[in-house]
N, C-alpha and C positions, 0 to 999 in steps of 0.2 A: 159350198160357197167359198169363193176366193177371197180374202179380204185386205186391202190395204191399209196399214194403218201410218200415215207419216207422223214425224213427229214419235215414234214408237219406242225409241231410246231417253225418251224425258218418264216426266216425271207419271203425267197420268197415262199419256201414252203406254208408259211401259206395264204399269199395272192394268190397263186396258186390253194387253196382249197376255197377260198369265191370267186376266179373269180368262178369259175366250180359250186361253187352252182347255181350263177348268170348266167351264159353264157348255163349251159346244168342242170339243175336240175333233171335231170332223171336219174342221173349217183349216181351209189351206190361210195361212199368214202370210202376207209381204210386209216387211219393216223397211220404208224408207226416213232415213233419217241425216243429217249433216253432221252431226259429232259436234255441236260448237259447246260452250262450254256447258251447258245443263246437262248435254245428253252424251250418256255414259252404258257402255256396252255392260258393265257389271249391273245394271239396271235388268238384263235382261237373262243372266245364270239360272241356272236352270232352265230354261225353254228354249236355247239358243242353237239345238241342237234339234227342234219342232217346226221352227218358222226359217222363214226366209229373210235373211239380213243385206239391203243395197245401204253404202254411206251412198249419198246424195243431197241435194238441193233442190227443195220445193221451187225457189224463183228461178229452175235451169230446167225450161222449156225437153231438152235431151234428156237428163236426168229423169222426170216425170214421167214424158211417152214410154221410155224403156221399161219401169215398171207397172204403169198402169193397163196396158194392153194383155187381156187376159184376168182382169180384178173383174170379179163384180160390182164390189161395193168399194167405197174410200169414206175411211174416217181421219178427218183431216185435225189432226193434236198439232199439228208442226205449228210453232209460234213461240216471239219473245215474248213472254210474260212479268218479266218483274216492273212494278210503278216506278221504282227509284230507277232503274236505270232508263227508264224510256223519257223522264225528265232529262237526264243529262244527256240524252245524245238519242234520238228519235228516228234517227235512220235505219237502224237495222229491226225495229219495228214495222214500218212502211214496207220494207223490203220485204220481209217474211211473212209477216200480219195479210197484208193487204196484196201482194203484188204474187207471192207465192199461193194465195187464195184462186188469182188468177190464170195462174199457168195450172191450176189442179182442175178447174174449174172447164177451162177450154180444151183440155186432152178430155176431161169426163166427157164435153160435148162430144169434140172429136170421135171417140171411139165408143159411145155408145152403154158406159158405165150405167148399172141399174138403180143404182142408190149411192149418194156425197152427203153425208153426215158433219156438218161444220159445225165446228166446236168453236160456241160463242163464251159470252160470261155475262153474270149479273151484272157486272160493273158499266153497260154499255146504258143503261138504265139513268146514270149518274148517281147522284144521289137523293135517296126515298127518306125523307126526313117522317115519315110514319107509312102505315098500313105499308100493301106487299107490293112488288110489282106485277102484273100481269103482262102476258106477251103482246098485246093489243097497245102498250103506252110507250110512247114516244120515246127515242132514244136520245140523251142528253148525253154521252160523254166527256168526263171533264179532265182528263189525263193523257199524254200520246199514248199510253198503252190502250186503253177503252175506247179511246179514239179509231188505233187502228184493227180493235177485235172490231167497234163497230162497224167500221167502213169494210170487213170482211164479210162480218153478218150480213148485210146488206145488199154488196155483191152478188154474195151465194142465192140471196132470193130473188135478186134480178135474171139469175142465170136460168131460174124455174117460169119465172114469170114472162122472157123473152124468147128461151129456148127451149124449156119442157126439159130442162136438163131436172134428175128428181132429187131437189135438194131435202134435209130437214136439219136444223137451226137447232143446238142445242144449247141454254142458256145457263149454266150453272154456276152455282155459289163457292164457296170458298173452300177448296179440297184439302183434305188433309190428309197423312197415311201415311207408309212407308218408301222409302226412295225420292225423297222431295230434295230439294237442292238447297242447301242449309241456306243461300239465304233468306228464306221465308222464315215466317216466323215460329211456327211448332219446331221444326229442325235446328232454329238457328239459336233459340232460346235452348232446347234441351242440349246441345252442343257447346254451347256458351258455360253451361250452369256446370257438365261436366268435368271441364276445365277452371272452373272457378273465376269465370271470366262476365264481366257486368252485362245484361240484357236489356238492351234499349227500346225503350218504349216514348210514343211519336205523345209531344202533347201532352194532355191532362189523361190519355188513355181511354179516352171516352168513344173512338169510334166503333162501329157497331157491322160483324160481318155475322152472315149467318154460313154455319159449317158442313161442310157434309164428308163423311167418310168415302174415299176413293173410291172404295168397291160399292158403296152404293151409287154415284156417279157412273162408274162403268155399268153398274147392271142399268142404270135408265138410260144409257145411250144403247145398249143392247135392245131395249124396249123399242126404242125410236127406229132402230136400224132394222126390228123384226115387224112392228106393230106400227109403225110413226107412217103420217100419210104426208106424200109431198109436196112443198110448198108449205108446210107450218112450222112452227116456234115453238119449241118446248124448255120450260121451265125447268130446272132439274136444284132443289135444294133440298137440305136437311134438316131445317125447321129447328135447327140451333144457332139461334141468336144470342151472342155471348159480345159482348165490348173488349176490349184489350187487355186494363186491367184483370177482368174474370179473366181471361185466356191468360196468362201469364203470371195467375196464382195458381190455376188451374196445372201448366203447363211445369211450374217449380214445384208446388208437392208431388206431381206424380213422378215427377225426379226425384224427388225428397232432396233436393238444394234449399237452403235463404234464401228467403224473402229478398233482404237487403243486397242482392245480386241487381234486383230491379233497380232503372235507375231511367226520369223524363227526360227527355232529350229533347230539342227542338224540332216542332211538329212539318209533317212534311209542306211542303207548297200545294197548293190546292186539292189538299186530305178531305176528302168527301166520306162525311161522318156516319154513314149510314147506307147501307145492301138490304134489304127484303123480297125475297123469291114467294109468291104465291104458287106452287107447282102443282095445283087441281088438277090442270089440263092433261100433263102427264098420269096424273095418279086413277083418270079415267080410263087409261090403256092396262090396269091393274101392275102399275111399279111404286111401289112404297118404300122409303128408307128403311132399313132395317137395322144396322149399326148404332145400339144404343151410346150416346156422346161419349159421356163419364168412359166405359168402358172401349172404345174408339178410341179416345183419346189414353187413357192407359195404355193398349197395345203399343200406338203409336208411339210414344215416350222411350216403352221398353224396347222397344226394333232399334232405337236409334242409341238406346245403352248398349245391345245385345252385336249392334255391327261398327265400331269405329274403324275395322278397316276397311269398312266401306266411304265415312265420312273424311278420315283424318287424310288421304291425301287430296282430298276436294278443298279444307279447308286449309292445307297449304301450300295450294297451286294459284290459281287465278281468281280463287276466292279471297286471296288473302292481299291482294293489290288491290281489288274493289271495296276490300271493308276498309284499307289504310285511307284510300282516294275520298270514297264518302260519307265515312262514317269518324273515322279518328282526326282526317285531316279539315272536317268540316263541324268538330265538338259535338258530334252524336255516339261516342262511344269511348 
């Protein structure tokens, strides 16, 4: 199998190509990816001498036909993903999200691709103020990010449903692991606490994600890409529901930092309190989480003690104009 994975230089993407070296090494890699600021060729050491590496641009029509001719499969990771910034400026969501969905989508027709794996997210759901969501419920997005994963999600099933192109929809919850782009929140809190620097927390701390470790995320997108039937939605979460505050005491003893680093900030603009993934559906193809949390989240803490020259010129390049812009210049930090 040939596989393309865009998006392959971030953050799950890139862990999505070291599971596949590990889990099936027989499988040829294409990495197309654009380099923009999340995604980082050191994400991808060690294996870089395995796969195939295009920089590129999912929304450039050129860019796509050149590596996808000759793929089997495309698992499509390429997208802007952080909420704070698709508030301030929504364009290059729409662009990538949405618009790159469609140039991946029309070369798959084109050319005959056997399986297009789009990577959706729980958050497309809006917000589950109880029980879980299953893939059958309505999508409410209430942010431009969720906005434009949904108007992807969407697309990609139109493309099955009008052209028999053979998509499957994967919908997952809140990843966490190593090579994440500090500013989320596991990275950005354990990087913070390092430095001795305060970790802001949205609100009363109350909102509620549920977590899954990367590599169990990539093994159930291996499910779906091996077992998955086309035209369907799979749920993919961890079944660790933790709120902010837990996450972020959580997140400080396994750094062994203070407490009093923690500090509420002004909650974001239409913070939707609450993610619940029901993922039965998948777990009847036999993929179950396996990464127990507590010690998940350990690893994860230590990767990010064990690598600062991986983190430290991230966060004083263009991470460090985006936390002045919205975080300091706007009294959340």
């Amino acid at each position: 199998m040939r596989i393309l994975v865009t998006g392959g230089a971030g953050f799950i993407g890139s862990n999505f190509v070291h599971f596949l070296r590990r889990e099936r090494p027989d499988c040829d890699i294409v990495v197309l990816d654009k380099l923009t600021y999340a995604g980082n060729p050191a994400n991808l050491e060690g294996v870089e001498d395995e796969i195939e590496f295009i920089k590129g641009d999912v929304a450039e029509f050129e860019d796509v036909e050149a590596v996808v001719a000759g793929c089997d499969s495309i698992v499509n990771f390429a997208a802007e993903t952080h909420v704070d910034r698709s508030i301030v400026d929504a364009d290059a969501f729409i662009r990538t999200d949405i618009y790159g969905a469609y140039v991946l989508l029309e070369t798959a027709r084109a050319l005959g691709v056997e399986c297009f794996i789009q990577i959706s997210t729980d958050e497309v759901y809006g917000e589950v103020a109880e029980g879980f969501s299953v893939e059958t419920d309505p999508l409410m997005p209430r942010n431009p990010y969720a906005a434009s994963k949904a108007g992807a999600d969407r697309l990609a099933y139109s493309y099955w449903a009008t052209h028999g192109v053979p998509v499957i929809i994967s919908r997952g919850s809140n990843n966490y692991g190593p090579r994440q782009y500090p500013e989320k929140l596991i990275p950005l809190f354990v990087t913070n606490a390092i430095d001795g620097l305060e970790c802001p927390i949205y609100g009363e701390g109350k909102a509620v994600r549920d977590w899954i470790h990367v590599d169990d995320h990539c093994r159930g997108i291996l499910t779906m890409l091996e077992q998955g039937e086309p035209g369907e939605v799979y749920n993919c979460g961890g079944g660790n529901l933790r709120d902010t505050n837990q996450m972020a005491e959580g997140i400080l003893g396994a750094a062994e930092a203070p407490l009093d680093l923690l500090k509420h900030v002004p909650d974001r603009v239409g913070h939707d309190m609450r993610y619940a993934l029901d993922s039965s559906k998948l777990e009847r193809l036999g993929w179950k989480p396996e990464v127990d949390f507590a010690e998940g989240l350990r690893r994860t803490v230590q990767w990010y003690k064990d690598n600062e020259d991986w983190w430290r010129p991230i966060k004083s390049g263009e991470f460090k104009q985006w936390w002045k812009h919205y975080y300091l210049d706007q009294g959340r930090g």
